[in-house]
DRENROZA-327517 format. One record per residue (C-alpha): residue number from 1; chain; x, y, z. Coordinates in steps of 0.02 Angstrom, whole numbers, plus 50000, padded with zeros to 5 digits. Example, Ala and Ser with C-alpha at 12.3 -4.5 7.8 and 13.67 -1.06 7.14 Angstrom:
BEGIN
   num   chaine    east   north      up
     1        A   50615   49775   50390
     2        A   50684   49947   50357
***
This chain:
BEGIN
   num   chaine    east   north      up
     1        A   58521   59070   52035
     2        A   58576   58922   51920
     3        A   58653   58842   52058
     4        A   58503   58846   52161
     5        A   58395   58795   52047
     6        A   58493   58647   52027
     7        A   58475   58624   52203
     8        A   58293   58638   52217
     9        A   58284   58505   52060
    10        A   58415   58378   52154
    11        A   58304   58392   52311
    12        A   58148   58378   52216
    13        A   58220   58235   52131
    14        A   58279   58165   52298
    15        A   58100   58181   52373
    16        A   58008   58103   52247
    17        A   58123   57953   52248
    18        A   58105   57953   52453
    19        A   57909   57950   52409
    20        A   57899   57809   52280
    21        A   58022   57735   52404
    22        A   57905   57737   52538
    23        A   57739   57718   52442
    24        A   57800   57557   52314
    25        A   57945   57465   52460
    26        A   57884   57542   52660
    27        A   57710   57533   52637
    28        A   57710   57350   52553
    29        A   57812   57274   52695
    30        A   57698   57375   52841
    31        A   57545   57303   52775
    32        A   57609   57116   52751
    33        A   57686   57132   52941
    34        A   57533   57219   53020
    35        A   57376   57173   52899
    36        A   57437   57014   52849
    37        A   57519   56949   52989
    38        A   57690   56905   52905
    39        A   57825   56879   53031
    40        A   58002   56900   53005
    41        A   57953   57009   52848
    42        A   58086   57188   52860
    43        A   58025   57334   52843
    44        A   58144   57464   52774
    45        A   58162   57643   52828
    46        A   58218   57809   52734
    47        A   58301   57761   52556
    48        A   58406   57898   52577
    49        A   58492   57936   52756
    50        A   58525   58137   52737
    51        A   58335   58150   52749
    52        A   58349   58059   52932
    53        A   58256   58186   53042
    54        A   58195   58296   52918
    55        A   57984   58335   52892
    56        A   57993   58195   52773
    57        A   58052   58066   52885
    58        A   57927   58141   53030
    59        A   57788   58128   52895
    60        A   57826   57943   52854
    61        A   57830   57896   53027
    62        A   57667   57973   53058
    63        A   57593   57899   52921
    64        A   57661   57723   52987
    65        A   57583   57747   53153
    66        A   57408   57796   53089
    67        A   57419   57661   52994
    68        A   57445   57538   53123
    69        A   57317   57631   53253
    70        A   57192   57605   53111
    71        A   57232   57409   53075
    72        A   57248   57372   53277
    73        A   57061   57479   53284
    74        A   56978   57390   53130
    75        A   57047   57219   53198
    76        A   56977   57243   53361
    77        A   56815   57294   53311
    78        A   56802   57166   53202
    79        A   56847   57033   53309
    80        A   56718   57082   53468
    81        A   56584   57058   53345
    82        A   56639   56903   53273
    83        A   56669   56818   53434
    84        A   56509   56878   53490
    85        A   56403   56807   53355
    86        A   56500   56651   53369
    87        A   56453   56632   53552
    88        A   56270   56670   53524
    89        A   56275   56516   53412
    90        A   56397   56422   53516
    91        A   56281   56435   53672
    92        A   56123   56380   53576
    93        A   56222   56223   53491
    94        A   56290   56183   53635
    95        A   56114   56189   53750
    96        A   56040   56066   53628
    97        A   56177   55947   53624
    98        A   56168   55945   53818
    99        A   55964   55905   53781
   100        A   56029   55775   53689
   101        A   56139   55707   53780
   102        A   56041   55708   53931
   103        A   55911   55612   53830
   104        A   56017   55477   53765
   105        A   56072   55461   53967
   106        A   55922   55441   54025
   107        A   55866   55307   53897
   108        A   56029   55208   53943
   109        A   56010   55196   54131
   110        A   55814   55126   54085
   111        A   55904   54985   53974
   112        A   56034   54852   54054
   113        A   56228   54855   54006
   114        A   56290   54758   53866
   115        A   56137   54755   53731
   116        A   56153   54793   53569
   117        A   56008   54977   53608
   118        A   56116   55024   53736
   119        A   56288   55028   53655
   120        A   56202   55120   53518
   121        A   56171   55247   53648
   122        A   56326   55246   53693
   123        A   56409   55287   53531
   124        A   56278   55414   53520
   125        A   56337   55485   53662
   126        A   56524   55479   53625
   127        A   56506   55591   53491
   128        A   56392   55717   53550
   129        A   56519   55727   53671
   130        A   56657   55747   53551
   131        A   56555   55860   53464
   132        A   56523   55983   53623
   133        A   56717   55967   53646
   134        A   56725   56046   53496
   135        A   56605   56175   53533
   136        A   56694   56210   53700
   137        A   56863   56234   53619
   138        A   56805   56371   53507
   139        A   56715   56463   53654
   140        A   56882   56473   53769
   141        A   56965   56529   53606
   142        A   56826   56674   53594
   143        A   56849   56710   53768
   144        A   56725   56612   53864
   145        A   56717   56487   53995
   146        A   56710   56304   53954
   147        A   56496   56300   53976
   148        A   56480   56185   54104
   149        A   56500   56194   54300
   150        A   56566   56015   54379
   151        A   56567   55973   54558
   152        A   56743   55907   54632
   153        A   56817   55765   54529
   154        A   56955   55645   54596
   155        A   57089   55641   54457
   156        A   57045   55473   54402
   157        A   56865   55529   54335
   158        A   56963   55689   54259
   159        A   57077   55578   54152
   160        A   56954   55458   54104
   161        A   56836   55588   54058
   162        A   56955   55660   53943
   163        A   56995   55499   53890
   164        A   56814   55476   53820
   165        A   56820   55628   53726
   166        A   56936   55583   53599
   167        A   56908   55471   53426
   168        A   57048   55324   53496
   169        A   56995   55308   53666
   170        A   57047   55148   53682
   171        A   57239   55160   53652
   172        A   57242   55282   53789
   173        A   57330   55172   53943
   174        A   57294   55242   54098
   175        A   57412   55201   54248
   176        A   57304   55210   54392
   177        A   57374   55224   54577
   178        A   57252   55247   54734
   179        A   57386   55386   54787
   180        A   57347   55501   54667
   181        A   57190   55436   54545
   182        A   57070   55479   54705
   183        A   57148   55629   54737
   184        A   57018   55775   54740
   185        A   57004   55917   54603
   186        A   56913   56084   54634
   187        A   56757   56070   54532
   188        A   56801   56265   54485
   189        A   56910   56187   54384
   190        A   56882   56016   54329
   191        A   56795   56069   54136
   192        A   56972   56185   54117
   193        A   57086   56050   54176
   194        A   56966   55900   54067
   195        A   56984   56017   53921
   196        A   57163   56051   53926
   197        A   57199   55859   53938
   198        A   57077   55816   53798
   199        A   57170   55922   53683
   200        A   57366   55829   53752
   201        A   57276   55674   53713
   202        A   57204   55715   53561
   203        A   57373   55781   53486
   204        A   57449   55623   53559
   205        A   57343   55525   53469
   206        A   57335   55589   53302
   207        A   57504   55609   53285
   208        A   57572   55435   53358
   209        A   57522   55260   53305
   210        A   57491   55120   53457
   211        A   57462   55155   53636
   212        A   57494   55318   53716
   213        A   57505   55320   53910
   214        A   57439   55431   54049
   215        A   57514   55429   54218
   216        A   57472   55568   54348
   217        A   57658   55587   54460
   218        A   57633   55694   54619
   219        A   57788   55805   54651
   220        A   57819   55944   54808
   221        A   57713   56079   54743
   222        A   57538   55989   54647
   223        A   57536   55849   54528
   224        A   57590   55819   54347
   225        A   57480   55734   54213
   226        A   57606   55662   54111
   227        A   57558   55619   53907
   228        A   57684   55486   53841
   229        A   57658   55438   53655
   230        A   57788   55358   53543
   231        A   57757   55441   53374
   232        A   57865   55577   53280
   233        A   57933   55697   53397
   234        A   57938   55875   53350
   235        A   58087   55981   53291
   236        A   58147   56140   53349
   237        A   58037   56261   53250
   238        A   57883   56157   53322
   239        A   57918   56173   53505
   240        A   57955   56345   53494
   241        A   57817   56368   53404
   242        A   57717   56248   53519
   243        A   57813   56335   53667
   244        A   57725   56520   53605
   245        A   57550   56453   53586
   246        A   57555   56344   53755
   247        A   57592   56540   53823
   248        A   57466   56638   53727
   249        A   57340   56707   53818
   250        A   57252   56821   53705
   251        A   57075   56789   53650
   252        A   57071   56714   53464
   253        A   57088   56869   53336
   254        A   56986   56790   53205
   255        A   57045   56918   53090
   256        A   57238   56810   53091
   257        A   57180   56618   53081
   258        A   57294   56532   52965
   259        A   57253   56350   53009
   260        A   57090   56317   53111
   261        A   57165   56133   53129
   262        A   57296   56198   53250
   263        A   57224   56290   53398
   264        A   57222   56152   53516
   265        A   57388   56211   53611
   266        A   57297   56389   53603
   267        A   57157   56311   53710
   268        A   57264   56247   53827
   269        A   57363   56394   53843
   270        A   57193   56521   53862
   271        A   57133   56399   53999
   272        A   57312   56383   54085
   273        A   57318   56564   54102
   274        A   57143   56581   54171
   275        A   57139   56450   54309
   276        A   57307   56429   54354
   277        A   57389   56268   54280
   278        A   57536   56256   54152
   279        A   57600   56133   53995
   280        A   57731   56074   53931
   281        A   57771   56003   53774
   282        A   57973   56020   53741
   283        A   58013   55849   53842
   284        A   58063   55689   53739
   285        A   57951   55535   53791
   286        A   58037   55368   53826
   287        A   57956   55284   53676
   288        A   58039   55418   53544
   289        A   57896   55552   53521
   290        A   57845   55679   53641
   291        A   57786   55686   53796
   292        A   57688   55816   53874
   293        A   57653   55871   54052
   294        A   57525   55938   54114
   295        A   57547   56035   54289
   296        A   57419   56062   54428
   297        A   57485   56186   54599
   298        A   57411   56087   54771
   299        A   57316   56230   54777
   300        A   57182   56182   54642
   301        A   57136   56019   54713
   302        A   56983   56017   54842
   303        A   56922   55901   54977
   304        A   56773   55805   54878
   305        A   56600   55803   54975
   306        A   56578   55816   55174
   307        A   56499   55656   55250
   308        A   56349   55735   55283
   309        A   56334   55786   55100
   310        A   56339   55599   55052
   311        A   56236   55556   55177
   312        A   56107   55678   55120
   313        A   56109   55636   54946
   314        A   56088   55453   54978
   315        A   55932   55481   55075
   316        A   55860   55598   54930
   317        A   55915   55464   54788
   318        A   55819   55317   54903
   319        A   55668   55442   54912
   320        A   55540   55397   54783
   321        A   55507   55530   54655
   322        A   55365   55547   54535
   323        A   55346   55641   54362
   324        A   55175   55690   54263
   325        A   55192   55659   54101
   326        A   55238   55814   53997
   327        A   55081   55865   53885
   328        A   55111   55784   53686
   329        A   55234   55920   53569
   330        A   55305   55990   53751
   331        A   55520   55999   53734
   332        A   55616   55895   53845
   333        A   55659   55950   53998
   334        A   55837   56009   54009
   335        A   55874   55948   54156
   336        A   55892   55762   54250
   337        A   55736   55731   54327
   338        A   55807   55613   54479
   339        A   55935   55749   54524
   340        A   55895   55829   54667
   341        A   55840   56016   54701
   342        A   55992   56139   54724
   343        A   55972   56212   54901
   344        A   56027   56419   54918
   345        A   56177   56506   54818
   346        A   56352   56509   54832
   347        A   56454   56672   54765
   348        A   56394   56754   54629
   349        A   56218   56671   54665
   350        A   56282   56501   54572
   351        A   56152   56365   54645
   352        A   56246   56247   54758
   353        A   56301   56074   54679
   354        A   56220   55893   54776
   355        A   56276   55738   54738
   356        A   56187   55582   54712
   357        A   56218   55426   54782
   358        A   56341   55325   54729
   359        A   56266   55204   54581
   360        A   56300   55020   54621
   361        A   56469   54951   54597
   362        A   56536   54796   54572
   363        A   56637   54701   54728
   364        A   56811   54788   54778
   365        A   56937   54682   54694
   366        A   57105   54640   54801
   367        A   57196   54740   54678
   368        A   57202   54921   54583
   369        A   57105   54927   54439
   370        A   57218   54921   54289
   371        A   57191   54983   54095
   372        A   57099   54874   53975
   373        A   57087   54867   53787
   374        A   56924   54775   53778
   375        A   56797   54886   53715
   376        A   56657   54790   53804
   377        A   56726   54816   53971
   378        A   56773   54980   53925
   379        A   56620   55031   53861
   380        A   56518   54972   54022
   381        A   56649   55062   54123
   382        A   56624   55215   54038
   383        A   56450   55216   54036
   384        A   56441   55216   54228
   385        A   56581   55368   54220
   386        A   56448   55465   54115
   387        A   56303   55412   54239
   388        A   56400   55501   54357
   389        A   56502   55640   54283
   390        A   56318   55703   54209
   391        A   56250   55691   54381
   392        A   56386   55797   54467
   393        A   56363   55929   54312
   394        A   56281   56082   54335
   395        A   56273   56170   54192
   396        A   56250   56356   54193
   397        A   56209   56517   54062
   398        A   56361   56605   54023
   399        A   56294   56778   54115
   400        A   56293   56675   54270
   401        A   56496   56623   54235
   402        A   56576   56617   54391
   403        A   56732   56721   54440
   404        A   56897   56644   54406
***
């Protein structure tokens, strides 16, 4: 009897220490690996290795289980309603900034090029549009589309697009070549592939000091954006951590944010995964900093508009069009006013895109045009490539969001 009472005390004894074990050193660990999102952090098993397989090991596991079905659960549920309340208030910013921007549009093509009104329109412009950048970045990370519906863009209008999204426009050098700057994109997915670029030149510029250059390089299977900057290039803990966002293509769990200032490779990689393009960051640029590549299959880029589409939109631009004047305290409307009627549905009943007319140009120079650092010039230029980007826009409610 004494010796089994000394039993029952050692395995009493041995049992409580297994459950201060678990309760002061397993549980610890498990919540700062699954709660708190602590990588790399061990969590420890049984203190004592006789008990392996016992009912207090199968207890302990249970209880580790539960407690991760319960985090994953709570997590989830948390972050479906966060992302939805952030869309509702996405979608509402982001309809008035389109208002706005439509407004400050309309006023500039009423006022000539190069007065002191209408470059104050334009730097009106630029940063609603940075601002609806921003706007669009948090939706993809919340699982929505980009918000807006383009028609087919050549490449050229896709990089300089981007390229007027950013603060430092102008020390973005773009190497334009007829072979592939008026190469076709699908519209489906000119916003993704504008987006994704944004964010390479963005990062490019923030991180680098003096120019950084674009050059779009075709190659046997689609074409590569290429991002060439020549600041500090990243070590190997921030391309394989760049390398792991760049493939992430879960929806943002708000409930694990550590640095808001940091999602824009998580952008890119929700949009690569949804429409079909990749990145790459990991290459070494040839003025010492990084260069990143951005790479579109053959199969995303379209045909641009039929001859009879062009043809038809010039005759409705030529038509004269009239407007009554809206009633005093009536909102603007949210739409242009000169842009044609859409005529029937495509799939998914999305109204079908028409172009305008082409807005008067300048004579065709002998040669390709080539980058320029004046911001005049620049300015002008990118005030027509807003004329027309915001004509070929169609911008549509997110129930309407089109199938990928």
């Amino acid at each position: 009897m004494e010796q089994q009472r000394d039993a029952a005390r050692a395995r009493a004894a041995a049992l409580e220490t297994e459950v201060r074990h678990f309760a002061e050193v397993t549980m610890p660990a498990l919540v700062d690996v699954l709660a708190r999102g602590h990588r790399g952090v061990p969590v420890p098993g049984l203190h004592q290795e006789e008990l392996v397989g016992t009912t207090i090991d199968q207890a302990h596991q249970g209880i580790r289980r539960l407690l991760q079905e319960a985090l994953t659960v709570t997590r989830e549920q948390i972050g479906r309603a966060a992302r939805s309340s952030v869309r509702d208030v996405i979608d509402e910013a982001q309809t008035r900034l389109h208002r706005c921007q439509m407004t400050a549009v309309q006023e500039m093509e009423r006022h000539p090029d190069g007065t002191a009104y209408h470059q104050s329109l334009m730097n009106i412009d630029h940063l609603v549009t940075q601002a609806l950048h921003t706007l669009q970045r948090t939706r993809i990370l919340t699982g929505s589309w980009p918000g807006a519906q383009r028609a087919d863009c050549t490449v050229r209008e896709v990089v300089e697009s981007a390229r007027g999204r950013i603060n430092d426009y102008l020390r973005v050098a773009y190497t334009y070549e007829q072979s592939t700057g008026e190469t076709w994109l699908e519209g489906r997915v000119v916003e993704p592939v504008t987006v994704a670029l944004t964010e390479l030149l963005s990062n490019a510029t923030a991180y680098s000091d003096g120019k950084v250059f674009v050059e779009v390089q075709p190659f046997q299977t689609g074409y590569c954006i290429v991002v060439d900057d020549g600041g500090l290039n990243m070590n190997a803990f921030q391309r394989e951590e760049a390398a792991r966002q760049l493939a992430q293509h879960e929806v943002l769990d708000v409930t694990t944010v550590q640095d808001t200032g940091q999602l824009g490779f998580m952008v890119i990689g929700r949009l690569a995964s949804e429409y079909g393009f990749a990145a790459d960051v990991t290459s070494t640029s040839p003025y010492g900093g990084v260069r990143a590549v951005l790479r579109i299959p053959r199969e995303l880029f379209g045909h641009g508009p039929t001859d009879e589409e062009i043809q038809a939109d010039r005759h409705a631009a030529m038509a004269p069009t009239t407007q009554a004047p809206l009633p005093h305290g009536s909102p603007a409307p949210t739409e242009d006013a000169h842009t044609p009627p859409a005529e029937g549905t495509g799939t998914g009943g999305l109204p079908q895109r028409r172009r305008r007319a082409p807005l008067p140009t300048a004579p065709a120079r002998d040669s390709a045009p080539t980058p320029t650092d004046d911001p005049e010039t620049f300015s002008a230029g990118l005030a027509h490539l807003g004329r027309t980007i915001h004509d070929t826009e169609t911008h549509i409610a997110e129930g309407d969001q089109p199938h990928v």
